[in-house]
C-alpha positions as CSV (number, residue, x, y, z in Angstrom):
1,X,105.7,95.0,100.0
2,X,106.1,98.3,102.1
3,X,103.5,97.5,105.0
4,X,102.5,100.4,107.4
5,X,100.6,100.1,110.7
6,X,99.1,102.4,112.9
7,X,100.6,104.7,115.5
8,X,98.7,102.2,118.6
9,X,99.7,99.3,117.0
10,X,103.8,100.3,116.6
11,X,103.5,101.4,120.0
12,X,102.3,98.6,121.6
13,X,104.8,96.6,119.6
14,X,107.3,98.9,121.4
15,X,105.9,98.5,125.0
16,X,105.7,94.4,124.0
17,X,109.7,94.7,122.9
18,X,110.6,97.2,125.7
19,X,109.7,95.1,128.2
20,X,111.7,92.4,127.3
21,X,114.9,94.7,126.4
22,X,117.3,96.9,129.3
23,X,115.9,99.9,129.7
24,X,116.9,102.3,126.9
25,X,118.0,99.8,124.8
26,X,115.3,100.1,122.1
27,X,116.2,104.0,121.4
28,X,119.7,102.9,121.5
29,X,118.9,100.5,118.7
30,X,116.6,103.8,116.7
31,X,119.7,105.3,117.1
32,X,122.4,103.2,115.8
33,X,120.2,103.3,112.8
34,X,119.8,106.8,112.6
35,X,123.3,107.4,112.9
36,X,124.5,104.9,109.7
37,X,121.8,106.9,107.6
38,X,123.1,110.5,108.6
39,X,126.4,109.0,107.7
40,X,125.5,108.1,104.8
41,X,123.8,111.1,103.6
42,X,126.8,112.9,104.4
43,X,129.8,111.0,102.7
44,X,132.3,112.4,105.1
45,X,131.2,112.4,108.6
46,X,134.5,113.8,110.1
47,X,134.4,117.6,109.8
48,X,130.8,118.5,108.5
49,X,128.5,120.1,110.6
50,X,125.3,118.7,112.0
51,X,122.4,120.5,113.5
52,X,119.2,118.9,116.0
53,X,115.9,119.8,115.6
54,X,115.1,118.7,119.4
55,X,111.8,118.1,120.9
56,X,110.6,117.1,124.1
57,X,109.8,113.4,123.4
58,X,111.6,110.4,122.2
59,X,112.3,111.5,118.6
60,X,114.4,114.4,120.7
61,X,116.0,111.4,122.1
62,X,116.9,109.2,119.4
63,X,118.2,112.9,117.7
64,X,120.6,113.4,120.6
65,X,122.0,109.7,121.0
66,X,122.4,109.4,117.1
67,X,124.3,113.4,117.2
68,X,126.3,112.0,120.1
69,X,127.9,109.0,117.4
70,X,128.2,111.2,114.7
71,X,130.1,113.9,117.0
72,X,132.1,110.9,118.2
73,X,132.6,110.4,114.2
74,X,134.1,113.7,114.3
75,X,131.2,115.7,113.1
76,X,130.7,119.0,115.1
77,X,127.1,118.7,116.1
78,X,125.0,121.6,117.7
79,X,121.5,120.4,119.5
80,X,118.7,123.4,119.2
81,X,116.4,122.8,122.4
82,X,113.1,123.3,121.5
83,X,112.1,122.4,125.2
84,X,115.0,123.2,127.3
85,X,113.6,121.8,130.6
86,X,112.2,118.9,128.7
87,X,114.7,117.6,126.4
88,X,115.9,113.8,126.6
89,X,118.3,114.0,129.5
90,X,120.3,110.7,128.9
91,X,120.6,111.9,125.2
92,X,121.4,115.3,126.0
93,X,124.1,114.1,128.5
94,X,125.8,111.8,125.4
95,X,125.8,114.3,122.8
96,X,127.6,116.3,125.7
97,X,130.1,113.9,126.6
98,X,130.9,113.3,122.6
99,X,131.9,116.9,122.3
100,X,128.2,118.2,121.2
101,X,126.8,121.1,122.0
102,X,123.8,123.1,122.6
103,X,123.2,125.9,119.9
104,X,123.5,129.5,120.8
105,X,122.5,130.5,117.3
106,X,119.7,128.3,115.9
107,X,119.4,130.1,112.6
108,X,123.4,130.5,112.1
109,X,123.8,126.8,112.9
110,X,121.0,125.8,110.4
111,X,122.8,128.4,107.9
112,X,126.4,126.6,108.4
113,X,125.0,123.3,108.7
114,X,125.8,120.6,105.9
115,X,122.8,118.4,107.7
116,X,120.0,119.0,109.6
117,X,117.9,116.4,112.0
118,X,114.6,116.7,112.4
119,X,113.7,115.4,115.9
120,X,110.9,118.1,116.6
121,X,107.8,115.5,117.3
122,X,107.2,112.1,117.3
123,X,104.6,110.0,115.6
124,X,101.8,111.0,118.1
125,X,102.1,114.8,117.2
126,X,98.7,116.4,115.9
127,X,98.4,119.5,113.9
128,X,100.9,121.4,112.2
129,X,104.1,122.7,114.1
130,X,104.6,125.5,116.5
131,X,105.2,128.9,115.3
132,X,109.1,128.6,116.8
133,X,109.6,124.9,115.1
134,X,108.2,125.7,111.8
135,X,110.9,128.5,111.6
136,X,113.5,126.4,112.0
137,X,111.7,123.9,109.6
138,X,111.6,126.6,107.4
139,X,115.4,127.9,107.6
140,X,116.4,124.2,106.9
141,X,114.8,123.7,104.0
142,X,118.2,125.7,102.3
143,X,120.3,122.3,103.4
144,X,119.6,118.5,103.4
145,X,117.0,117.4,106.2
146,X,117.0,114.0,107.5
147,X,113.2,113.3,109.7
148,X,113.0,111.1,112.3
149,X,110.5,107.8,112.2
150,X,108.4,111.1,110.3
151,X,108.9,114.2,109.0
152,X,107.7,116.9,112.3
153,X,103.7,118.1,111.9
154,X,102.4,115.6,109.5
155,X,99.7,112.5,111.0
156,X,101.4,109.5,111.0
157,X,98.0,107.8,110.8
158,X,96.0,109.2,108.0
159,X,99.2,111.2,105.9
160,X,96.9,114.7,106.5
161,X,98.9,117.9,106.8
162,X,97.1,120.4,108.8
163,X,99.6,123.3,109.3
164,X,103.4,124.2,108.6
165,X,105.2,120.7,108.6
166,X,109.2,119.9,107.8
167,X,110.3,118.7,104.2
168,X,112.4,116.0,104.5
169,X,114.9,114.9,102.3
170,X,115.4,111.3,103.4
171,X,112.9,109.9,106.7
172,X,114.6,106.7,108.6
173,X,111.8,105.2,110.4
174,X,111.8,102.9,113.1
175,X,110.3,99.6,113.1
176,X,107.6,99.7,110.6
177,X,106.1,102.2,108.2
178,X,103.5,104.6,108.8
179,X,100.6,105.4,107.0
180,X,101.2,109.1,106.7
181,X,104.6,108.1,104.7
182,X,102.8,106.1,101.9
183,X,99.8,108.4,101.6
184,X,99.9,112.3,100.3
185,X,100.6,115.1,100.9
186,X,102.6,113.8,103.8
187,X,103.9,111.5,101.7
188,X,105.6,114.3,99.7
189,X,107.1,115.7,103.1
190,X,109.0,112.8,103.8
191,X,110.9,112.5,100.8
192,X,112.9,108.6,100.7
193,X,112.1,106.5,102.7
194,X,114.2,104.2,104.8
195,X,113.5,101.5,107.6
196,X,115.1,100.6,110.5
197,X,114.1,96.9,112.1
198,X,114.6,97.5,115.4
199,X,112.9,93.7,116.2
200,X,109.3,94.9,116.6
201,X,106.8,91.9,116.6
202,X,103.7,93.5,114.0
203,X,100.5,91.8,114.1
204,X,98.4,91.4,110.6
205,X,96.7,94.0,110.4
206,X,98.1,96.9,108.7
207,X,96.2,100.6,107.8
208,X,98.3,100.7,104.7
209,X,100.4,98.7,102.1
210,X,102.3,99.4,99.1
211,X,103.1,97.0,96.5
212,X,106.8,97.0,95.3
213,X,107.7,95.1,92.1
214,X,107.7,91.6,92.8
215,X,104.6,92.0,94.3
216,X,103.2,92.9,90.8
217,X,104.7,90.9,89.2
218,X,102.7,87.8,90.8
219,X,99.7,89.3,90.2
220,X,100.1,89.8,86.6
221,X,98.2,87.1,84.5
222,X,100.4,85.2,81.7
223,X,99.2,83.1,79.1
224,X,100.2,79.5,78.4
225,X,100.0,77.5,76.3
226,X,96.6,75.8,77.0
227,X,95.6,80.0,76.5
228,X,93.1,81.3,74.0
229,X,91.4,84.3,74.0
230,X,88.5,83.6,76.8
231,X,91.0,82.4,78.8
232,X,92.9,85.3,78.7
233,X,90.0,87.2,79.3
234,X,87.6,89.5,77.1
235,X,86.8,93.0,78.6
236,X,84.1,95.0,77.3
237,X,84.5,98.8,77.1
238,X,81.6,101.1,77.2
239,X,83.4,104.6,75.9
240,X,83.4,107.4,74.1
241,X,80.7,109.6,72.3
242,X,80.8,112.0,69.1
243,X,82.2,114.6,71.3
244,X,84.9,112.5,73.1
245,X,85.7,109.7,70.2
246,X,89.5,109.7,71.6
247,X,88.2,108.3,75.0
248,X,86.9,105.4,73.5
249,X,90.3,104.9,71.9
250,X,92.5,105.3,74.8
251,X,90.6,103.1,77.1
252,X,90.8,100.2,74.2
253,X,94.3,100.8,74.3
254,X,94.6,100.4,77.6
255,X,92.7,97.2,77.1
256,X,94.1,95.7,74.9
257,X,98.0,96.4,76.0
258,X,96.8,95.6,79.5
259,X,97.0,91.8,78.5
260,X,93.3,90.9,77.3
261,X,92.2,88.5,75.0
262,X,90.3,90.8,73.2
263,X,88.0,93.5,73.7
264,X,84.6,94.5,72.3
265,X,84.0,97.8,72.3
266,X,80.2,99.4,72.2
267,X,79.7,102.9,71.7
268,X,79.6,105.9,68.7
269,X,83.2,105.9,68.4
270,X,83.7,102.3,66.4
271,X,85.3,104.0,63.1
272,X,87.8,105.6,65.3
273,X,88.8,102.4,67.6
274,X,89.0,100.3,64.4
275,X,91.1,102.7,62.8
276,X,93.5,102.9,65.2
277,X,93.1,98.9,66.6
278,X,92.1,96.6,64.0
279,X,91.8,93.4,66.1
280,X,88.8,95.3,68.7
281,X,85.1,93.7,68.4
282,X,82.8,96.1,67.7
283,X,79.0,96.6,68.5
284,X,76.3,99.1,68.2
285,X,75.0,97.9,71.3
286,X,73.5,97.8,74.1
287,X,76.1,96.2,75.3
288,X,74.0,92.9,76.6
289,X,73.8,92.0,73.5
290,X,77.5,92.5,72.5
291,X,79.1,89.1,73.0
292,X,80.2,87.5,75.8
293,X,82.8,89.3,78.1
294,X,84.4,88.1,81.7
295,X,84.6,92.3,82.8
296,X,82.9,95.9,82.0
297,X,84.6,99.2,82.0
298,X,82.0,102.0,81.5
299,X,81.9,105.9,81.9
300,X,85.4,107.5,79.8
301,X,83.9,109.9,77.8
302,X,80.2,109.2,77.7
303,X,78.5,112.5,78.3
304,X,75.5,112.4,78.9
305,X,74.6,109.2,77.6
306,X,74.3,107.0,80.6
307,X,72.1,104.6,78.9
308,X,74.3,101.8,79.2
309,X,74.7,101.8,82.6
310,X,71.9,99.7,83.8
311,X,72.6,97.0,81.1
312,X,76.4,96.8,82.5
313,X,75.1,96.8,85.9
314,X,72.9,94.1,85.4
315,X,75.8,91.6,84.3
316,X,77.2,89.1,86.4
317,X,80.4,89.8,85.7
318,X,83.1,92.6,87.4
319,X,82.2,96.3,86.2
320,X,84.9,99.2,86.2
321,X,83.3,102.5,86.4
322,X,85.1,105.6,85.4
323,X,84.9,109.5,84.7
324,X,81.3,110.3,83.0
325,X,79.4,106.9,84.5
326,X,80.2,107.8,87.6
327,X,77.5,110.3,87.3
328,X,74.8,107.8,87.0
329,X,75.9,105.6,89.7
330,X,72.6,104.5,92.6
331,X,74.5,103.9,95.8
332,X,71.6,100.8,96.6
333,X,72.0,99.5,92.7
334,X,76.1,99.2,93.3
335,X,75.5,97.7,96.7
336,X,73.0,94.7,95.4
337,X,75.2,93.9,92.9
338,X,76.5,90.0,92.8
339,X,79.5,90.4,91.0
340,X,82.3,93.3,92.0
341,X,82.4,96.6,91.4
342,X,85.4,99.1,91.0
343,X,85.1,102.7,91.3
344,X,87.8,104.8,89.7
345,X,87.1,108.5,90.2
346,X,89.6,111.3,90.8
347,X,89.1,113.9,93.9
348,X,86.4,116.2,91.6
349,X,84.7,113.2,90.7
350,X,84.9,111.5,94.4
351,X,83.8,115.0,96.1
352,X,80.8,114.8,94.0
353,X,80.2,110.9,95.1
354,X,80.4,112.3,98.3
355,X,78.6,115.6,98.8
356,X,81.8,117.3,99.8
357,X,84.2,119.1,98.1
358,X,87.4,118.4,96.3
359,X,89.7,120.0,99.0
360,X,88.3,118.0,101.4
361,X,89.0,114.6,99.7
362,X,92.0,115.9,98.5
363,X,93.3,116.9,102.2
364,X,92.1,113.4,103.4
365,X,92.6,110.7,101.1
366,X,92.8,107.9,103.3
367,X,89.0,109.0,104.6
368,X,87.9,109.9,101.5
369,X,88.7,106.3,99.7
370,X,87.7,104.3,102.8
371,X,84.2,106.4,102.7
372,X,83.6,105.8,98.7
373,X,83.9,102.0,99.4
374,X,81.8,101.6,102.6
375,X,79.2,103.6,100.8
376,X,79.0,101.8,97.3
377,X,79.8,98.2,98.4
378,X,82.5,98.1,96.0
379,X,86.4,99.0,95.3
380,X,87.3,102.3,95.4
381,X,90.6,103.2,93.5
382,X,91.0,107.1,94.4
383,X,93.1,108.6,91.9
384,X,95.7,111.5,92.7
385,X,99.4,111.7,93.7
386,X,99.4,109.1,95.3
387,X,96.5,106.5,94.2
388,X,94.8,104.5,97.0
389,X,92.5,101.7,96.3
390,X,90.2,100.5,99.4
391,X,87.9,97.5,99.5
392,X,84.4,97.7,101.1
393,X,85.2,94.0,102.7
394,X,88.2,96.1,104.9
395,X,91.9,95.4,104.7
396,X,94.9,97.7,104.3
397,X,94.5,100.8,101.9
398,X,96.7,100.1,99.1
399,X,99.0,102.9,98.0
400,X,100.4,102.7,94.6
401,X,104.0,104.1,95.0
402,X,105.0,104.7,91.0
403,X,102.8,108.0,90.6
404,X,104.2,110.2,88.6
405,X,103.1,114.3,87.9
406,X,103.7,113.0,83.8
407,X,100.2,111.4,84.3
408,X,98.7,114.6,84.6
409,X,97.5,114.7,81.3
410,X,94.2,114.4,79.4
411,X,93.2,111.0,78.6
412,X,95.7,109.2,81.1
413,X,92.9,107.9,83.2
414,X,90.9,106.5,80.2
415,X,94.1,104.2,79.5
416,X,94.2,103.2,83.2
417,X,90.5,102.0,83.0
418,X,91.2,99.9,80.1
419,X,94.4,98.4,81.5
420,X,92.8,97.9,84.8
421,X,89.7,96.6,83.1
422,X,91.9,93.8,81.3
423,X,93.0,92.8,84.8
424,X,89.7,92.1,86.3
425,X,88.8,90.0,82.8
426,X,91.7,88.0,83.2
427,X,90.2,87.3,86.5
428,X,92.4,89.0,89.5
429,X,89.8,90.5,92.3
430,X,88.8,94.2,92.0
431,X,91.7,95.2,94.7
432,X,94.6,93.4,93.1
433,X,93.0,94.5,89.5
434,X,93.2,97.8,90.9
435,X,96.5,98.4,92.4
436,X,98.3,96.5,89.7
437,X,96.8,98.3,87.1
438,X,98.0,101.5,89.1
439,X,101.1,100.4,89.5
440,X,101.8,99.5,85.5
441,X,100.1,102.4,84.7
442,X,102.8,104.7,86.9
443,X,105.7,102.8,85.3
444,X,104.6,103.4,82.2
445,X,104.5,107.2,83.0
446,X,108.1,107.4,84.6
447,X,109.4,104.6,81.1
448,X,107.5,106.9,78.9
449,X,109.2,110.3,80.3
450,X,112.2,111.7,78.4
451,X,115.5,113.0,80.0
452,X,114.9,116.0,78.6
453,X,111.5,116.6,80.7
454,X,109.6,117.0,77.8
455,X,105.8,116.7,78.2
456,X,104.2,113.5,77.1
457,X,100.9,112.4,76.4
458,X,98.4,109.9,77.2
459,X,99.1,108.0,74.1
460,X,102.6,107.7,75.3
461,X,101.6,106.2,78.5
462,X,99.4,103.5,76.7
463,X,102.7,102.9,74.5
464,X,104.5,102.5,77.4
465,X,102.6,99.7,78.7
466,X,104.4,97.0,77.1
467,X,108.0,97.9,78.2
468,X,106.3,98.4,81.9
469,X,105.4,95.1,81.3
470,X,108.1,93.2,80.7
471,X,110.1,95.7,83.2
472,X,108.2,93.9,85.8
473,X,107.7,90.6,84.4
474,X,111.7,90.6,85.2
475,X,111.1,89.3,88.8
């Protein structure tokens, strides 16, 4: 699991480790690291040509001292001084000393340069960059750009980008991720990711998390052989309406190849769900009188019809809500629920939850999802580049890190309801329901994408569930 903590947390881990350390010691360790992954990103450090972004704090620093060992590498490395009079002067002397220099040229050098380092500002800048960095940021985006511990002018706590910001192509990190590198749009900035230990001592409690495969692949519920279908959970799917029958469909797909038992669908769209899966339960509802179920999903294409809402509400059992039924959500009603609730809404739909508007949420995710769970009492799973699920109870943000641009499609979030659905019948909490399902649900996407980049659709997605499965059920 990729585990992020906040800027005053990794720096007090620092001033903790620093103290015990000779002085200069822990940028010396930054970097080492820096240094191996510059190498790396160039193949052949002798005789290419590196070029420092250098700022006036410690990212300037570790940019110098890492320039210094690749010009001892035989790289010829040129160091543009944002800060003259402020630059790291131990790091500045080094690069000196190793046959670096200072650039005369700043755009020339970028224009030459098979590598560029961005060492602008550390992880306590705010705002976007200077008007003098982000044209250097802007010149560099013609060659490969490697950020330091994050790319220069995004917020390393909340992954907001409020101005001109570098585009990295690879970010080494130092210690421990930051938020801003698991959440978008920063998260887009900083291109791969890769981390450095430098021996940093990290308490618990992280802002952000992202499960990796292994991670999903203990959540995932497996039958056995003492299995039958109620233990392997029955969801009930509330979907679909004569205008949107092929909601109803995907969702029971989603369902259904998201591992449950069974699932019993209610709505207007039966002859269309039976036609397509034979083995679904069926009822004209309301859906209390359905048959029993251990989970709810409610809302993809519904329309107007939010007559079902207080019925599903009233269950004692975990209740997904999705697209249309989040229109018909009562803040107070989610809150005095017994059993868990899990919201699934995408920016429009959250901006509407929360009397703002979509650019907002959009430009501040990590807000937006921590807001919709405080104020419902319930999950929230925000969907988007990069989804984030937040629990009302706290805890790190979840970030799912398998998003792909194929999900863009119509219909891909009905199948994500279903298969996230499934999860919470099979009886995993609304958080791990929530990120697991995102997580499968991104696989899918990437499995069900052809070399040739030609478009797919949601039904592919739900098709791909099976081989994301068992890609995962590998570990």
């Amino acid at each position: 699991m990729r585990t992020a903590f906040s800027v005053d947390v990794v720096r007090a881990a620092e001033r903790d480790l620093m103290a015990r350390l000779p002085e200069g010691a822990l940028m010396q360790r930054a970097a080492a690291g820096l240094a191996v992954a510059c190498a790396e990103l160039l193949g052949r450090v002798y005789g290419s040509r590196v070029v420092l972004l250098v700022g006036s704090g410690d990212n300037g620093g570790d940019a110098l001292y890492a320039g210094a060992r690749l010009a001892r590498r035989g790289a010829g490395v040129r160091a543009v001084l944002l800060s003259p009079d402020r630059a790291h002067a131990g790091g500045l002397a080094a690069l000196r000393a190793a046959g670096g220099r200072v650039s005369g040229d700043a755009l020339a050098d970028i224009a030459r340069a098979d590598l560029v380092v961005d060492g602008i500002v550390g992880i306590g800048g705010k705002g976007g960059l200077r008007p003098e960095a982000a044209r250097l940021a802007e010149a560099a985006r013609q060659t490969v750009v490697a950020s330091v511990d994050l790319p220069s002018g995004v917020d390393a706590d909340t992954g907001e980008v409020r101005g001109d910001a570098v585009r990295a192509d690879v970010t080494v990190t130092f210690g421990a991720y930051k938020p801003g590198l698991l959440i978008d749009p920063a998260r887009e900035y900083a291109g791969a990711l890769r981390l450095v230990d430098i021996g940093l001592d990290l308490p618990g409690d992280a802002t952000a998390e992202a499960l990796q495969y292994a991670d999903v692949a203990e959540l995932l519920p497996r039958p056995t052989a003492e299995s039958d279908k109620y233990r392997r959970g029955v969801v009930g799917v509330v979907a679909g309406s004569a205008r949107y029958p092929g909601a109803a469909v995907l969702a029971v797909s989603g369902a259904l190849r998201g591992g449950a038992g069974a699932v019993r669908y209610v709505g207007p769209a039966a002859d269309a769900v039976l036609a397509q899966f034979p083995e679904t339960l069926v009822h004209a509802g309301p859906p209390s009188k359905a048959g029993r179920v251990q989970a709810w999903v409610i809302g993809p294409g519904i329309g107007d019809d939010g007559d079902a809402m207080g019925d599903v509400l009233d269950s004692g059992v975990p209740v997904l809500v999705d697209a249309d039924g989040l229109r018909f959500l009562d803040a107070a009603r989610v809150r005095d629920r017994g059993a868990p609730t899990l919201l699934t809404p995408h920016a429009g739909e959250a901006a509407a939850l929360l009397g703002t508007d979509r650019a907002d949420v959009e430009a501040a995710r990590l807000h937006s999802v921590r807001e919709l769970a405080a104020r419902y009492g319930a999950t929230a799973l925000l969907k988007g580049s990069t989804t984030l699920v937040a629990d009302a109870a706290g805890g790190p943000v979840r970030a799912n890190p398998t998003g792909t641009g194929w999900l863009a499609t119509a219909g891909s979030g009905d199948v994500l309801s279903g298969l996230t659905g499934s999860l919470l019948a099979a009886g995993l909490p609304a958080r791990d329901a929530a990120a697991a399902g995102a997580y499968l649900h991104g696989l899918a996407a990437r499995l069900a994408a052809t070399p040739d980049g030609a478009p797919i659709l949601a039904t592919d997605v739900a098709g791909a569930l099976g081989a994301a499965w068992r890609d995962i059920s590998r570990f």
